[in-house]
Residue frames relative to the residue before (quaternion, step in Angstrom):
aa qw qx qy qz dx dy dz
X 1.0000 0.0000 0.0000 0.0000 0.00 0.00 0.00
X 0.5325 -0.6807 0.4831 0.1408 3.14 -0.81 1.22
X 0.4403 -0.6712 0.5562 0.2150 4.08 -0.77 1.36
X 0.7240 -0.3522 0.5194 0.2863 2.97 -1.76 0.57
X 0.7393 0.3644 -0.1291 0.5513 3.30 0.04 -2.18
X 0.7667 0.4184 -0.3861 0.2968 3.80 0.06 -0.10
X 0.5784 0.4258 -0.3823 0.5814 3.24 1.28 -0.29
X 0.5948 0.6088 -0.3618 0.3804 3.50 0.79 0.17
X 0.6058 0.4204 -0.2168 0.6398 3.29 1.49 -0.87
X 0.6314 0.5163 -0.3734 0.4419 3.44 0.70 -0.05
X 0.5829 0.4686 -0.3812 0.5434 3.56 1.02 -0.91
X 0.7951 0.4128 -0.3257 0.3022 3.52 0.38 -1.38
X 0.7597 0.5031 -0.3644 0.1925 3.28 1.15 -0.09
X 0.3601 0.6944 -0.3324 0.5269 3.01 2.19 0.01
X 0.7059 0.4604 -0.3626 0.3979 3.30 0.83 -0.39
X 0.6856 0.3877 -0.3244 0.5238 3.19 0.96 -0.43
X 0.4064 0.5006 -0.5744 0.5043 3.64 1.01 0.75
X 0.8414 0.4488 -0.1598 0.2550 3.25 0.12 -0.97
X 0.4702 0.6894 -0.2729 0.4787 2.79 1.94 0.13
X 0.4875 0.7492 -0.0461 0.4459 2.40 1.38 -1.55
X 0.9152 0.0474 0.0522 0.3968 3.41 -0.02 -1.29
X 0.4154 0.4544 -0.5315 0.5818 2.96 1.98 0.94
X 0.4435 0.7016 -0.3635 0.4229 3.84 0.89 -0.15
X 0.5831 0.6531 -0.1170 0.4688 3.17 1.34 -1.96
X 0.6352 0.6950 -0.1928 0.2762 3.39 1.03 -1.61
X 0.7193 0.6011 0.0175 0.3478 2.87 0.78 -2.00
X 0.7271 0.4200 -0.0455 0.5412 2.94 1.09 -1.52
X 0.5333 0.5211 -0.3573 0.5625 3.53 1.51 0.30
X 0.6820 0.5257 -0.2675 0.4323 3.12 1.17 -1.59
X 0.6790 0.5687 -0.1612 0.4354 3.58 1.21 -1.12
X 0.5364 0.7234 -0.2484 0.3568 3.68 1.52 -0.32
X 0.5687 0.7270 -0.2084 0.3235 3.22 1.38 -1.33
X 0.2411 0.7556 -0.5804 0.1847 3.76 -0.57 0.85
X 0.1366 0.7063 -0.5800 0.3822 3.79 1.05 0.94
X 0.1107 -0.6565 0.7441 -0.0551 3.19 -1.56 1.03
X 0.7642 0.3061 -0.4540 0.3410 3.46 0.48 0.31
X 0.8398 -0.3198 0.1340 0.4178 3.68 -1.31 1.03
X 0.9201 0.2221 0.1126 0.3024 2.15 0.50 -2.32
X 0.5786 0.3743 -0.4595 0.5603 3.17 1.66 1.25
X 0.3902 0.6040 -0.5784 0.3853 3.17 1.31 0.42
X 0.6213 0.6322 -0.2798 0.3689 3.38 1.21 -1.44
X 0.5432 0.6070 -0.3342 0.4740 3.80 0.99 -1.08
X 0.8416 0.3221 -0.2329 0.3656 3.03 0.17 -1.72
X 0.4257 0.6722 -0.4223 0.4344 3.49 0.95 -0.88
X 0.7464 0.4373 -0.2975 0.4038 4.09 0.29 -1.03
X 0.5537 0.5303 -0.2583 0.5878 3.54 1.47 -1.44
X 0.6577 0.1457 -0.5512 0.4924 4.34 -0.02 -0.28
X 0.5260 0.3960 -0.6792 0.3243 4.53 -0.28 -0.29
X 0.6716 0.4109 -0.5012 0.3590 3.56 -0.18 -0.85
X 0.7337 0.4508 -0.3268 0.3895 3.55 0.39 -1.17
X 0.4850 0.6265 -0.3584 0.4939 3.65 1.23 -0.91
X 0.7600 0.5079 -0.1526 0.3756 3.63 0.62 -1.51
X 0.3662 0.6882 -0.2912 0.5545 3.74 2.01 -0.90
X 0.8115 0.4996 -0.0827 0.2917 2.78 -0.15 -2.39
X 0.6254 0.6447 -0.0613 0.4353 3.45 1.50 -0.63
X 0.8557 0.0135 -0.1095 0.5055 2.73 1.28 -0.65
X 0.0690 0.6584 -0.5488 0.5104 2.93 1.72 1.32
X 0.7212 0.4512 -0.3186 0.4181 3.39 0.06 -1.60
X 0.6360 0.5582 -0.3759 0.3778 3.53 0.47 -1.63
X 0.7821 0.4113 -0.2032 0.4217 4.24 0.69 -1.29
X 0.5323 0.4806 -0.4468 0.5349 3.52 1.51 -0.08
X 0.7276 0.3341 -0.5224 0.2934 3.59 0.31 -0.55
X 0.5980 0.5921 -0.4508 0.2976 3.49 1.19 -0.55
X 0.4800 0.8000 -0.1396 0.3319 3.32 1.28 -0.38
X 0.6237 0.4271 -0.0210 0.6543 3.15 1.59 -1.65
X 0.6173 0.3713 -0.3853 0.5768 4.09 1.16 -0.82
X 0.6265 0.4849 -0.4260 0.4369 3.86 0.35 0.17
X 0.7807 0.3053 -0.3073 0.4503 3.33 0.50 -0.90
X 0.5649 0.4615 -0.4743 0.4929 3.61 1.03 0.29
X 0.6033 0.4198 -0.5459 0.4022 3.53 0.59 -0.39
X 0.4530 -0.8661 0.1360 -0.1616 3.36 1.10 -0.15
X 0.7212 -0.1066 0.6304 0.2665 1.32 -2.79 -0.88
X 0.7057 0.4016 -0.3546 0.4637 3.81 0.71 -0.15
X 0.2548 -0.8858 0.2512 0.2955 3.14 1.03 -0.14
X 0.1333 0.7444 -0.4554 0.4697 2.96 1.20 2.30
X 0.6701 0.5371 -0.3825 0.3408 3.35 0.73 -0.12
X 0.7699 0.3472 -0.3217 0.4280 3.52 -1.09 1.64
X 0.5612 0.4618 -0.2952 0.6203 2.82 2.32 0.94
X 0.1956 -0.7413 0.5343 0.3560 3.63 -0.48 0.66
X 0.7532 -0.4179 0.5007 0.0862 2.52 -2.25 1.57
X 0.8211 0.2263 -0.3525 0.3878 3.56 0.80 -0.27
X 0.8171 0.2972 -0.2332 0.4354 3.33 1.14 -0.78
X 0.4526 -0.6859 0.3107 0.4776 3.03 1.75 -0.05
X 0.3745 0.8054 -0.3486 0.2993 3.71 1.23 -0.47
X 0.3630 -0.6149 0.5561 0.4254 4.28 -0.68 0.48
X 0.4642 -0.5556 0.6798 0.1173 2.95 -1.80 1.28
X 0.5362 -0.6685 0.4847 0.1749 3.68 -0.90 0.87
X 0.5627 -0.7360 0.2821 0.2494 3.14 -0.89 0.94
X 0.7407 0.2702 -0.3481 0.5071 2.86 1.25 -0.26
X 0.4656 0.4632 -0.6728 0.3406 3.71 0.19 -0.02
X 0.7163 0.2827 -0.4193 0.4807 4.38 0.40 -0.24
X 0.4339 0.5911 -0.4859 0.4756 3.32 0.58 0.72
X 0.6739 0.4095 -0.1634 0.5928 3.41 1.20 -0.96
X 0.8302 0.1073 0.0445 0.5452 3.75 0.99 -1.44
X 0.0236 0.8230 -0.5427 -0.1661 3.71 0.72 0.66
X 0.6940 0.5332 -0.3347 0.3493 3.54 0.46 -0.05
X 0.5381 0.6975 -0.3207 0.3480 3.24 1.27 -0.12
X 0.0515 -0.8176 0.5364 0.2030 3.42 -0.46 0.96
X 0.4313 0.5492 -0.5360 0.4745 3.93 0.12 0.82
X 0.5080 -0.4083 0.7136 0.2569 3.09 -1.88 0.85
X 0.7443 -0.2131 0.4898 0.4009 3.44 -2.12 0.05
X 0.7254 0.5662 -0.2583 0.2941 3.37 -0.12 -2.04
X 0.7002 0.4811 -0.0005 0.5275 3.54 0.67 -2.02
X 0.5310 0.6456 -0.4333 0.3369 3.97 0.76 -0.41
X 0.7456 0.4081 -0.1618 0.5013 3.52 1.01 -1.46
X 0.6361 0.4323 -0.4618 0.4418 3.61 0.78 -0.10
């Protein structure tokens, strides 16, 4: 069975991937200095994808931060809707997830 404090060091370190390589993003997005069309055009496709990355980096840090406050409140590993314990392994698979299985698809 999987620790408190370890699924914690796990969240936090995903976050600091994703910092990381939303950081990574930017500095791609910020690189660009083509003058022709038709690598303006290329590159122009390569920042949506990265734009689209960068997005949902952001989108798994905030889920990230609503976990580690539940926490610190000591709510985390209960779903938010029915209040029920989330299985160990579905946060094995999704530690950040605040839904049961049941409550995920709705």
């Amino acid at each position: 069975m999987t620790t408190l404090e370890t699924r914690k060091a796990q969240l936090l370190a995903r976050r600091n991937q994703l910092l990381s390589r939303m950081e990574t993003i930017e500095d791609e997005l910020d690189q660009h200095d083509s003058k022709d069309w038709e690598e303006m055009a290329t590159e122009r496709e390569g920042d949506e994808v990265l734009e689209d990355l960068g997005q949902s980096a952001s989108d798994e840090i905030r889920m990230i931060d609503a976990a580690l406050q539940r926490m610190d409140e000591g709510e985390y590993g209960f779903c938010v809707t029915c209040g029920e314990e989330i299985s160990a392994e579905r946060l094995d698979v999704l530690p950040a997830t605040p839904f049961c299985r049941e409550h995920a698809a709705h």
